[in-house]
BAFINU-312188 format. One record per residue: residue in one letter; x, y, z of N, C-alpha, C in turn. Coordinates in steps of 0.2 Angstrom, whole numbers, padded with zeros to 4 digits, always signed. Layout:
AXYZXYZXYZ
...
***
This chain:
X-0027-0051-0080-0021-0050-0076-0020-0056-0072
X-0014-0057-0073-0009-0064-0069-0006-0063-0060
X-0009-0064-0056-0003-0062-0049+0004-0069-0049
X+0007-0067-0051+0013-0074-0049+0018-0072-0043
X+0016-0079-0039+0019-0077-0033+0026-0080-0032
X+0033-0077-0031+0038-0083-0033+0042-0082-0038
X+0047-0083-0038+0051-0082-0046+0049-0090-0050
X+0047-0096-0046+0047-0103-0048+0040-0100-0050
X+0036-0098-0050+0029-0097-0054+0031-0094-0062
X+0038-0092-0062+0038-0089-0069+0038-0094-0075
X+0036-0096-0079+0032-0100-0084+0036-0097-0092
X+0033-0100-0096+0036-0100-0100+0031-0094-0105
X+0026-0095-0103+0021-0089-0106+0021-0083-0103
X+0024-0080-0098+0025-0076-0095+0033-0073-0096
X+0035-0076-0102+0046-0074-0102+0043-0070-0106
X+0048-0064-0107+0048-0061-0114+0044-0055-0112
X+0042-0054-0106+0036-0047-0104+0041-0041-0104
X+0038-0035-0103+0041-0027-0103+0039-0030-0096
X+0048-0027-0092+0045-0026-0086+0046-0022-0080
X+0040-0021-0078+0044-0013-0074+0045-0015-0066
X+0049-0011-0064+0053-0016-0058+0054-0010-0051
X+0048-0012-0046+0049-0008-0040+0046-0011-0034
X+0046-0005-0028+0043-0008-0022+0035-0007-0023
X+0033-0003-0028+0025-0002-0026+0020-0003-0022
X+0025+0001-0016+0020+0000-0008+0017+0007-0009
X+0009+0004-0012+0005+0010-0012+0005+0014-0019
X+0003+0012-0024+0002+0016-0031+0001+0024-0031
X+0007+0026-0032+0005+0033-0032+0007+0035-0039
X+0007+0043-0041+0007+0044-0047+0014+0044-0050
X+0021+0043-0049+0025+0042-0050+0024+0034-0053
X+0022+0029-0049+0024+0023-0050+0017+0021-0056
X+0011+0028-0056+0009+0027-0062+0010+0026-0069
X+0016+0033-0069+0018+0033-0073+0024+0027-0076
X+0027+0026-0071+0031+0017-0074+0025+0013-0076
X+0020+0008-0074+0014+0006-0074+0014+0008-0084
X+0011+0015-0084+0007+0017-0091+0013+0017-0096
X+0020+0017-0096+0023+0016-0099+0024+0008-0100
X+0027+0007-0097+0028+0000-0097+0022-0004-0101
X+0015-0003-0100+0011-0004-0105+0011-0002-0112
X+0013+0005-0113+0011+0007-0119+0017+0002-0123
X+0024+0000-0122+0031-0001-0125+0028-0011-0125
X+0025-0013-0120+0022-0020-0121+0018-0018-0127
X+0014-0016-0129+0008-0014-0133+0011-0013-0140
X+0017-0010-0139+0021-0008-0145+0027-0015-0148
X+0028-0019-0144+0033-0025-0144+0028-0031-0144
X+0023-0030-0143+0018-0038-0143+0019-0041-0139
X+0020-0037-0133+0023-0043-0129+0018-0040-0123
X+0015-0046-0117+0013-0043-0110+0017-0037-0109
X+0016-0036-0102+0016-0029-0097+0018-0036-0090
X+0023-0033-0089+0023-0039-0079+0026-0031-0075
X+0024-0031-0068+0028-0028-0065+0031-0034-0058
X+0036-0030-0058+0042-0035-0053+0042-0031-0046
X+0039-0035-0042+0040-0031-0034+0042-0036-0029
X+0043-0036-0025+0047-0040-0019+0042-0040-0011
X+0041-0046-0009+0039-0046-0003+0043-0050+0000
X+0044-0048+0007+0044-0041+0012+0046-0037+0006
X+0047-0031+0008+0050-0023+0004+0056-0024+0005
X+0062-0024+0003+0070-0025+0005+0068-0019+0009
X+0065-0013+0013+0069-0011+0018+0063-0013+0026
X+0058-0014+0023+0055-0020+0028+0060-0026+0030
X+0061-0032+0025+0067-0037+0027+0075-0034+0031
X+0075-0029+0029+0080-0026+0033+0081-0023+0041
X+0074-0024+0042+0070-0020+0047+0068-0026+0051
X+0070-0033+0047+0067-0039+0053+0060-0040+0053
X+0056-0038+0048+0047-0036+0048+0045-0043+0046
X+0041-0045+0048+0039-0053+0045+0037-0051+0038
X+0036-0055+0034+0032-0054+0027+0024-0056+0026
X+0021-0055+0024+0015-0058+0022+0015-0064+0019
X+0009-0069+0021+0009-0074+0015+0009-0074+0009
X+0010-0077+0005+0012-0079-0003+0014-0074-0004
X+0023-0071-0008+0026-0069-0010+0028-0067-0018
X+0026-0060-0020+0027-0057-0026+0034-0062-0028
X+0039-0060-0027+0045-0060-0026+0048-0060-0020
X+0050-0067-0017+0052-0068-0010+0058-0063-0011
X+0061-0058-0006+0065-0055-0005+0070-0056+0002
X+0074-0062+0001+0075-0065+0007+0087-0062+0005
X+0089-0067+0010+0097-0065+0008+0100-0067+0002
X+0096-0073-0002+0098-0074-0007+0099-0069-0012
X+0092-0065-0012+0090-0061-0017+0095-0055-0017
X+0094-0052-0009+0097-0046-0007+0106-0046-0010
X+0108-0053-0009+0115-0053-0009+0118-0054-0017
X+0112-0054-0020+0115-0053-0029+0119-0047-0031
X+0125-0048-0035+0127-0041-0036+0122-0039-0043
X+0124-0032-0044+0120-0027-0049+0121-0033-0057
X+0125-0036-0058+0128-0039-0065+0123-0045-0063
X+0122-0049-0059+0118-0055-0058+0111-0054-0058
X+0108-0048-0053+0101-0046-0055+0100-0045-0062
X+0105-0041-0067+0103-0039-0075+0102-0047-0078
X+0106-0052-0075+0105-0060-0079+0100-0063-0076
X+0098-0059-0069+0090-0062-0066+0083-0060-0072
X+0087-0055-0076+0080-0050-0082+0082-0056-0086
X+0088-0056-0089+0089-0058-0097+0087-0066-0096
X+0090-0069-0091+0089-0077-0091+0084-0080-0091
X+0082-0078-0082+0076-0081-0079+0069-0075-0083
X+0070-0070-0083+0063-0068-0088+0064-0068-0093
X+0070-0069-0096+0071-0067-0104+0066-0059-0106
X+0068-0054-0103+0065-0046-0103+0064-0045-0109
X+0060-0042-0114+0059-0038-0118+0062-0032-0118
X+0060-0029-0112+0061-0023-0111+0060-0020-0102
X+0064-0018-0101+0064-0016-0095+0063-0009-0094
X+0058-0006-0088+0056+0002-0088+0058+0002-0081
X+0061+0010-0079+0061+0010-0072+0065+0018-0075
X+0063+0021-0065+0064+0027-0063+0073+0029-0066
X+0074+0036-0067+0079+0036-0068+0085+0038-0063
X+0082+0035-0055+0087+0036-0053+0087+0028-0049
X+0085+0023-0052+0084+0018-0050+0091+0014-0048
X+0090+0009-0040+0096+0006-0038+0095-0001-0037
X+0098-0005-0039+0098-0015-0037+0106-0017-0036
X+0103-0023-0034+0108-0025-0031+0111-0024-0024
X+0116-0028-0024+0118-0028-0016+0119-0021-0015
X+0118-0019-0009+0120-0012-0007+0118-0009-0013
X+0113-0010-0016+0112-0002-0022+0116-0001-0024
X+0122-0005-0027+0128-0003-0032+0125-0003-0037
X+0119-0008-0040+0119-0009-0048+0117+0000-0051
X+0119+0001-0056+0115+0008-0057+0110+0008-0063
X+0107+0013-0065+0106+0012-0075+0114+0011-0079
X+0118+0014-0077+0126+0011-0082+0124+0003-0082
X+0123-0001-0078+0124-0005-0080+0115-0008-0085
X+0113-0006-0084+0104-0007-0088+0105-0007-0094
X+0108+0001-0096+0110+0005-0101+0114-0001-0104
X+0121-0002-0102+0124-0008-0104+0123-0016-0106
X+0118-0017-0105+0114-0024-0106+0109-0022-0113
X+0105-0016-0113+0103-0013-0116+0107-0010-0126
X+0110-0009-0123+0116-0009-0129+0119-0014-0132
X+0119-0020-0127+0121-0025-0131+0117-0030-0133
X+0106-0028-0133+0104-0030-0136+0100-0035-0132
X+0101-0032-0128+0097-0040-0122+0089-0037-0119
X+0088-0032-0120+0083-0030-0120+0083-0020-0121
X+0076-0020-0123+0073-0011-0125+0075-0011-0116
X+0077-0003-0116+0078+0002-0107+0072+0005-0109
X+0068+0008-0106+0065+0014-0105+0066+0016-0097
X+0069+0024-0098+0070+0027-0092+0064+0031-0092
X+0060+0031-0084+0055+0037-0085+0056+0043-0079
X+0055+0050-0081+0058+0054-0080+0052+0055-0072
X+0055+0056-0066+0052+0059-0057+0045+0061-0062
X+0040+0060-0058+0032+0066-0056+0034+0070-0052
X+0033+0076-0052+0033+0082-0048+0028+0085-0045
X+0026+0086-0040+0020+0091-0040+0023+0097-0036
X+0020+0105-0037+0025+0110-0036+0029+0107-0032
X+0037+0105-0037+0043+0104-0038+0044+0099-0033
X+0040+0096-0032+0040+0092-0025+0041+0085-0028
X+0046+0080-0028+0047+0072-0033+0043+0068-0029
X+0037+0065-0033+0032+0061-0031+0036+0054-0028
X+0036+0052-0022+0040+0047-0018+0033+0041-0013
X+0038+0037-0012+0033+0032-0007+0037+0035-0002
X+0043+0038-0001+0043+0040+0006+0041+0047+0007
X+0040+0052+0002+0034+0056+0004+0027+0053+0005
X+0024+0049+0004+0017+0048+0005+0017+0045+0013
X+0024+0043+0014+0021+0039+0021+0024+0045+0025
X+0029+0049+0025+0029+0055+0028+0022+0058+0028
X+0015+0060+0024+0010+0064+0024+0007+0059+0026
X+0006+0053+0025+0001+0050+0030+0005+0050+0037
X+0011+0050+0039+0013+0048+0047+0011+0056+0050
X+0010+0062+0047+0010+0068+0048+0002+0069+0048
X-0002+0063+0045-0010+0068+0045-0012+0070+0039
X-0008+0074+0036-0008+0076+0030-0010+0071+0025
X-0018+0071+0026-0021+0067+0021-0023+0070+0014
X-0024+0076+0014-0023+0081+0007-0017+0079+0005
X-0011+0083+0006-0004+0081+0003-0003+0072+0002
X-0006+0067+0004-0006+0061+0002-0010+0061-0004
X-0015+0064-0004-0019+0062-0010-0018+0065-0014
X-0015+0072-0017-0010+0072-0020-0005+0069-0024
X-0002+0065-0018+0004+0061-0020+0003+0054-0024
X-0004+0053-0021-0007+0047-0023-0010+0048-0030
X-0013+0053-0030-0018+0055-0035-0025+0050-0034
X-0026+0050-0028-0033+0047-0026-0031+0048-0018
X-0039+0047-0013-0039+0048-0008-0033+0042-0004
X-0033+0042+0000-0028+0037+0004-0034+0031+0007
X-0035+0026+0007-0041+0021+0009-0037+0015+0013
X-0040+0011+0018-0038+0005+0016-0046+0000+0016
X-0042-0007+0014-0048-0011+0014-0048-0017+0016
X-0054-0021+0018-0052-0028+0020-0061-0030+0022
X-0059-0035+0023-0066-0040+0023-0068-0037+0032
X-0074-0038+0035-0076-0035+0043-0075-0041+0046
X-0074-0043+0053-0073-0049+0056-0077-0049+0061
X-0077-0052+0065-0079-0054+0071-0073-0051+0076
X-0077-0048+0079-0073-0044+0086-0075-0047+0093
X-0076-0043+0097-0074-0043+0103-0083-0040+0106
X-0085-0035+0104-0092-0032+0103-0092-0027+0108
X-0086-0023+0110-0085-0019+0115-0087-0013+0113
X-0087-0010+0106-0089-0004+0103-0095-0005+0105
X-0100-0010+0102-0107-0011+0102-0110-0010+0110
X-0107-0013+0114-0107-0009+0123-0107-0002+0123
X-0102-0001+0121-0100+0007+0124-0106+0011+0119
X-0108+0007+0116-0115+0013+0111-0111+0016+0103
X-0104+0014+0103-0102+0014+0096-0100+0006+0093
X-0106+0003+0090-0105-0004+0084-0099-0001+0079
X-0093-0006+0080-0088-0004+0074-0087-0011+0070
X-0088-0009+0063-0084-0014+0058-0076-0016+0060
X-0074-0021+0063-0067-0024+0062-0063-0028+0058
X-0058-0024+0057-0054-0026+0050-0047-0027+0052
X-0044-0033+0052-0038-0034+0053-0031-0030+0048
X-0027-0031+0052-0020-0029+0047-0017-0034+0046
X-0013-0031+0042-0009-0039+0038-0002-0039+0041
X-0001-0031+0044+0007-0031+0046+0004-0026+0053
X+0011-0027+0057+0010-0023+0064+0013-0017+0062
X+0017-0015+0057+0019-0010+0058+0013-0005+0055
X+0009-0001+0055+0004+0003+0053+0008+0009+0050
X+0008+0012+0044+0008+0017+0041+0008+0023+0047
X+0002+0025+0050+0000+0028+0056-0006+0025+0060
X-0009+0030+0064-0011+0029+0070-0016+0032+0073
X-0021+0031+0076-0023+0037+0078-0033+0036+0078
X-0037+0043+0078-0044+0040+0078-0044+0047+0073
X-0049+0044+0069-0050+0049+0062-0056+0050+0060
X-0057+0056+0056-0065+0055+0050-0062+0052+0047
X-0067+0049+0043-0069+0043+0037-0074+0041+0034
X-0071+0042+0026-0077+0040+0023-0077+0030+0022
X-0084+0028+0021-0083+0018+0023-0087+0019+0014
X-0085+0015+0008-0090+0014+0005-0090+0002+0007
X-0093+0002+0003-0097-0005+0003-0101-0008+0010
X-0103-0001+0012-0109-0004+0019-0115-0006+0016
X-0117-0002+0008-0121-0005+0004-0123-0009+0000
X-0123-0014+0001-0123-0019-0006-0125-0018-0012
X-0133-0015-0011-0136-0012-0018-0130-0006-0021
X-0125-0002-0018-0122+0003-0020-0118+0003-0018
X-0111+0000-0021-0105-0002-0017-0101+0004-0016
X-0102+0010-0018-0099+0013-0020-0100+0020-0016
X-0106+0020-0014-0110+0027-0008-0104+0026-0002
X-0102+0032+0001-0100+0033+0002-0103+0035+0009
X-0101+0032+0016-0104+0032+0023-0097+0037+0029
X-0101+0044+0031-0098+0044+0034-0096+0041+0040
X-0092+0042+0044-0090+0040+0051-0084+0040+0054
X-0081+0038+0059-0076+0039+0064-0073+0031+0064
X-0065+0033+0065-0062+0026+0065-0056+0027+0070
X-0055+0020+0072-0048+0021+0075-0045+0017+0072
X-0037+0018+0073-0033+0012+0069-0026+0012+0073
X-0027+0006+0075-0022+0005+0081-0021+0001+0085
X-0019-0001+0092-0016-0005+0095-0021-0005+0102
X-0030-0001+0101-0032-0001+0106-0030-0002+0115
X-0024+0007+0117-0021+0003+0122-0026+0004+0130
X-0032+0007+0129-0036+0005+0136-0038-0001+0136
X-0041-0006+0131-0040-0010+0134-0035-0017+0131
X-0029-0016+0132-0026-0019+0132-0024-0022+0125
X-0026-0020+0119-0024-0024+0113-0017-0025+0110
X-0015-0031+0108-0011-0032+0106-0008-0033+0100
X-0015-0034+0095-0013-0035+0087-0016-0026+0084
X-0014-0027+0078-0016-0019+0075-0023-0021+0072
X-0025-0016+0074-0034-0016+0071-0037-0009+0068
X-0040-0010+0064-0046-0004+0059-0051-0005+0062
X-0053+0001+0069-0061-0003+0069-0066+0005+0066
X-0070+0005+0063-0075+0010+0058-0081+0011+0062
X-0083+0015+0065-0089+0018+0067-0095+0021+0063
X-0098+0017+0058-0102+0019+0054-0109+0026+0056
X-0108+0032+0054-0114+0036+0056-0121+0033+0054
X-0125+0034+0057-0133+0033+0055-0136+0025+0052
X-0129+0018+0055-0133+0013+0051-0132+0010+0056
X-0136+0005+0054-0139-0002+0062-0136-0007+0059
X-0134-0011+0052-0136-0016+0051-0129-0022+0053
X-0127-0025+0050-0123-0029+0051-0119-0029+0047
X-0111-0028+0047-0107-0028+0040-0103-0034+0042
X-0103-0039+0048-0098-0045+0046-0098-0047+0039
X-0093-0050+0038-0090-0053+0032-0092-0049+0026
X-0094-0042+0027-0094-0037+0020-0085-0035+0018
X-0084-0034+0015-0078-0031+0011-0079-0024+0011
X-0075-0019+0015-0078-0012+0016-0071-0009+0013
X-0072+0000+0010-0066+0003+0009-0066+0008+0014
X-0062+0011+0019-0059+0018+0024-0057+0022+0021
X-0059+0029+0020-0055+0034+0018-0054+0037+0022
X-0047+0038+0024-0047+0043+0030-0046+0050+0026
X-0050+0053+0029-0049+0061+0028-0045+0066+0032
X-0049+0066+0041-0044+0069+0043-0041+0065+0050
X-0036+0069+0053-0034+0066+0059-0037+0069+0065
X-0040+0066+0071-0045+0070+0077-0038+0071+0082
X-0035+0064+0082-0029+0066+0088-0026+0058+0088
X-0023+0059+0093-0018+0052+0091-0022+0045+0097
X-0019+0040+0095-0022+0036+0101-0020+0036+0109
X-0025+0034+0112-0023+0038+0120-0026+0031+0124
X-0021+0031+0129-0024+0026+0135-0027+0029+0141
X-0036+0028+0140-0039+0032+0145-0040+0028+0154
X-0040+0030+0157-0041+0028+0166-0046+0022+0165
X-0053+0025+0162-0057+0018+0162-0062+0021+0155
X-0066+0013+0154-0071+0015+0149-0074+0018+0149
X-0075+0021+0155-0081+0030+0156-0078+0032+0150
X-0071+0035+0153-0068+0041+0150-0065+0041+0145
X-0065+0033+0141-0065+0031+0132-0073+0034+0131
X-0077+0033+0134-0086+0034+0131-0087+0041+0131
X-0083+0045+0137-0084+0053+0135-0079+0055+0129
X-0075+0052+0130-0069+0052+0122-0072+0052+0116
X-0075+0046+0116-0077+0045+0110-0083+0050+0108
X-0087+0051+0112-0093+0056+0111-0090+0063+0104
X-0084+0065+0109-0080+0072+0105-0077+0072+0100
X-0076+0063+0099-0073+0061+0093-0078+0061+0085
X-0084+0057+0088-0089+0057+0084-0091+0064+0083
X-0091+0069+0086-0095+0075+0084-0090+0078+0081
X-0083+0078+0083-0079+0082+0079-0079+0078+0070
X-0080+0072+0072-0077+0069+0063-0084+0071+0060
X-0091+0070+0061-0096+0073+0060-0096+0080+0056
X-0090+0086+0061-0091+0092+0059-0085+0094+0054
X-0080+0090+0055-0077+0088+0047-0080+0086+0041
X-0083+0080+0040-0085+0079+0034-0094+0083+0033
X-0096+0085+0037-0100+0090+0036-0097+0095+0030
***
């Protein structure tokens, strides 16, 4: 597997892929299913598999949201203000497509005018295979990225993993903090965000795996908070993980969060007493959760 970051990354050994073409913020099963076909139809044409996404998210860019460093596909004004017939000669030209897969109610272009009539249309005239892949459902529910981020801003960590068809995690390397957990008597792994705006919020169960080295995969319970810590005054978004029953030291480990449940939202308490009696009720509640 290739990451190319940038349309000037695209090469010449890279033209000619099946390619499937979204936001896939967060792989659920819908965007599996593009994914699995779009291999099986590569497989079937001798040709790679690419999928085409954009950083920022065109509704992130829209929303003024910084972007992260290095770029799938910069999605800046130039991009946005292509119409639906120049985007189709952004596949045929600059990828030269095989074939292109997407949802069947799929929009590009400026304002979402491009539609499948025009795909369908390119398609017909032999400029590449279409595969249209027909919504996931789960009871009658259409598998979406804005359903999943509705169930995680709601708690609804069941209905996310559902929609995901796996549990909901995040992950990242542990840093070096502050060590204020470790005062108050909760040591937490700290993990930056990449973006401020956070999916949700709040202080959670969780499961942590890679606290193991021998066993990356054991799964550790414990309590987390992820947010904007406002008792004392924090300013950037943080994952800090409260590991049950371990001493040791996770800097620079690479750890995965599963949130399971939600305990309550985050709170600005009077003083750090009355964060330490907080938190007491936090750890014993997530305790009798993943119990």
């Amino acid at each position: 597997m290739q990451l190319l970051r940038g349309l000037q990354s695209v090469k010449a050994a890279h033209r000619g892929a099946a390619i499937t073409i979204g936001s896939f913020d967060g792989i659920h099963l819908g965007h599996g299913a593009l994914i699995a076909s779009t291999c099986g139809l590569a497989k079937q044409l001798g040709k790679p598999a690419m999928m085409l996404t954009f950083e920022p998210l065109p509704r992130e860019y829209l929303a003024g949201l910084p972007p992260k460093e290095g770029s799938p596909a910069r999605f800046d004004e130039k991009l946005r203000s292509l119409t639906g017939e120049q985007f189709v000669a952004l596949l045929t030209e600059h990828f030269r497509a095989s074939a292109v897969v997407v949802g069947q109610d799929f929009r590009f272009g400026r304002g979402g005018a491009g539609s499948i009539t025009l795909l369908r249309a390119a398609a017909d005239a032999g400029k590449f295979a279409l595969e249209l892949v027909p919504s996931v459902c789960i009871d009658e529910t259409r598998v979406s990225s804005s359903g999943v981020r509705a169930a995680l801003a709601a708690g609804e960590f069941g209905k996310a993993r559902d929609l995901l068809g796996r549990p909901y995690s995040m992950r990242g390397r542990v840093v070096q903090g502050e060590k204020l957990g470790r005062q108050l008597g909760y040591p937490t792994a700290n993990i930056r965000m990449r973006r401020r705006r956070l999916p949700f919020t709040g202080i959670h169960a969780v499961r942590v795996r890679g606290v193991d080295p021998a066993n990356a995969h054991r799964a550790y319970a414990g309590v987390s908070s992820l947010g904007f810590r406002p008792t004392v005054g924090g300013r950037e978004p943080l994952l800090e993980a409260h590991v049950f029953d371990f001493d040791g030291s996770l800097y620079g480990r690479e750890l995965e969060v599963e949130f399971v449940a939600k305990i309550r939202d985050e709170e600005k308490f009077a003083s750090l007493e009355a964060l330490v009696q907080r938190m007491h009720l936090d750890a014993a509640e997530a305790r009798r959760i993943l119990d």
